[in-house]
C-alpha positions as CSV (number, residue, x, y, z in Angstrom):
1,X,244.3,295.7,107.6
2,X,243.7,299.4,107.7
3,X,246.1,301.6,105.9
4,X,247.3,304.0,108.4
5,X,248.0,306.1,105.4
6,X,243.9,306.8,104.0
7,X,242.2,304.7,106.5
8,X,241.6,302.0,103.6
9,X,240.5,298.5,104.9
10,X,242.2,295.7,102.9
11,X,242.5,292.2,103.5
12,X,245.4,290.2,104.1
13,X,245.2,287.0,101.9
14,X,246.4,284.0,104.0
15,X,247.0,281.7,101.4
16,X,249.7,284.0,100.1
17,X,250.8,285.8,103.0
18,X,250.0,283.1,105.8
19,X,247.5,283.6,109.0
20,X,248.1,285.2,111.7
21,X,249.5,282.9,114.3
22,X,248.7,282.1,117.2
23,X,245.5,283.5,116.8
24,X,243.4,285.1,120.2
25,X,241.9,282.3,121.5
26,X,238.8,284.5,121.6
27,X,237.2,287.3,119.5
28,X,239.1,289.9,118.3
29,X,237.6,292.6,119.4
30,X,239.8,296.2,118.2
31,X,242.7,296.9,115.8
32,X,245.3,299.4,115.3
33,X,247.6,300.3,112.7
34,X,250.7,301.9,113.3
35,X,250.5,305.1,112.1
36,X,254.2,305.6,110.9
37,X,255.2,302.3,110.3
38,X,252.4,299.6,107.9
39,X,253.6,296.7,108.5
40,X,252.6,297.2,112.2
41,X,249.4,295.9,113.7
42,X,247.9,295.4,117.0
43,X,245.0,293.6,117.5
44,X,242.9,293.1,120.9
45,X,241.3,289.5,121.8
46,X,238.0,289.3,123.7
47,X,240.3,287.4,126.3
48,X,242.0,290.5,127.4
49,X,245.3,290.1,125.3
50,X,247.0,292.7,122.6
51,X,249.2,291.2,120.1
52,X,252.0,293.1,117.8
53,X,252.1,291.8,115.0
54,X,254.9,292.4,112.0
55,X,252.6,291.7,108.6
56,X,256.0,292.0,106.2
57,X,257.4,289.3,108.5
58,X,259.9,286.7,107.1
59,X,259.0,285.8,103.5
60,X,255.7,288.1,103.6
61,X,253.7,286.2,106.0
62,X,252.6,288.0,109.4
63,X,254.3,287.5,112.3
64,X,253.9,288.0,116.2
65,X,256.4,290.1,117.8
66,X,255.0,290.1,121.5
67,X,252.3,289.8,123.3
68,X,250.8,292.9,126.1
69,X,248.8,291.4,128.9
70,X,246.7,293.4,132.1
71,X,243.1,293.2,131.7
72,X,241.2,290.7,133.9
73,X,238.6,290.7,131.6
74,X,237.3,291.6,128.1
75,X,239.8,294.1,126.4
76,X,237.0,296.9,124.6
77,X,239.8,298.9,122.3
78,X,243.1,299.8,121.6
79,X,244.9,302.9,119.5
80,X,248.4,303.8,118.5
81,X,248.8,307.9,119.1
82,X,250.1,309.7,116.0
83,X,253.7,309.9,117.0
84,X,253.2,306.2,117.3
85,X,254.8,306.2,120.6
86,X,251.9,305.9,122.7
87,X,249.4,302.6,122.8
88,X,246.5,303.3,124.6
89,X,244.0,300.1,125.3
90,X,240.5,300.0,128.0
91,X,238.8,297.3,128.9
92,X,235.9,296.1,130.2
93,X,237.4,296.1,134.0
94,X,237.2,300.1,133.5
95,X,241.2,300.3,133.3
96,X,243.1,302.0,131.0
97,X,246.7,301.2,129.9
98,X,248.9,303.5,128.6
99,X,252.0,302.0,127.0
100,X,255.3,303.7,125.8
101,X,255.5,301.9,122.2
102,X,258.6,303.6,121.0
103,X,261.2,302.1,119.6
104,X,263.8,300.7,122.1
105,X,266.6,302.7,121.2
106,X,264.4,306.4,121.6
């Protein structure tokens, strides 16, 4: 997990903390922490999908919040604006998506 806070890389131990479930069902291929907020991740399968993901879920372990689909093909990266209100992703279909990832009630 990178720490939005010094850009430290750390692992998340899955025997402690459990995996993160469902996984892509292909590589994944870009992360991004949430700048304001740790425990959020997004992460970016080869199949095209970005996944939310809560990592101080119930009990500790990680869990999905929801899943953003739209590319047709291989999804190349993904990043959370500083604000973190803004998700930006490409892929390999030359789109972009631009998402409002505020919280509901902004």
């Amino acid at each position: 997990v990178l720490r939005p806070d010094d850009g430290v890389c750390e692992g998340i131990d899955a025997a402690s903390r459990g995996a993160l479930w469902p996984p892509h069902s292909g590589a994944v291929v870009a992360l991004a922490a949430h700048p304001r907020d740790p425990a959020l991740l997004v992460s970016g399968g080869q199949e095209g999908a970005l996944r939310v993901w809560d990592l101080a879920g119930e009990g500790g372990a990680p869990k999905r919040k929801y899943d953003l689909l739209g590319y047709k093909v291989w999804l190349g990266s993904v990043a959370i604006d500083e604000s973190g209100r803004r998700l930006v992703s490409d892929g390999t279909d030359n789109a972009v998506l631009y998402r409002d990832f505020a919280p509901a009630e902004e």
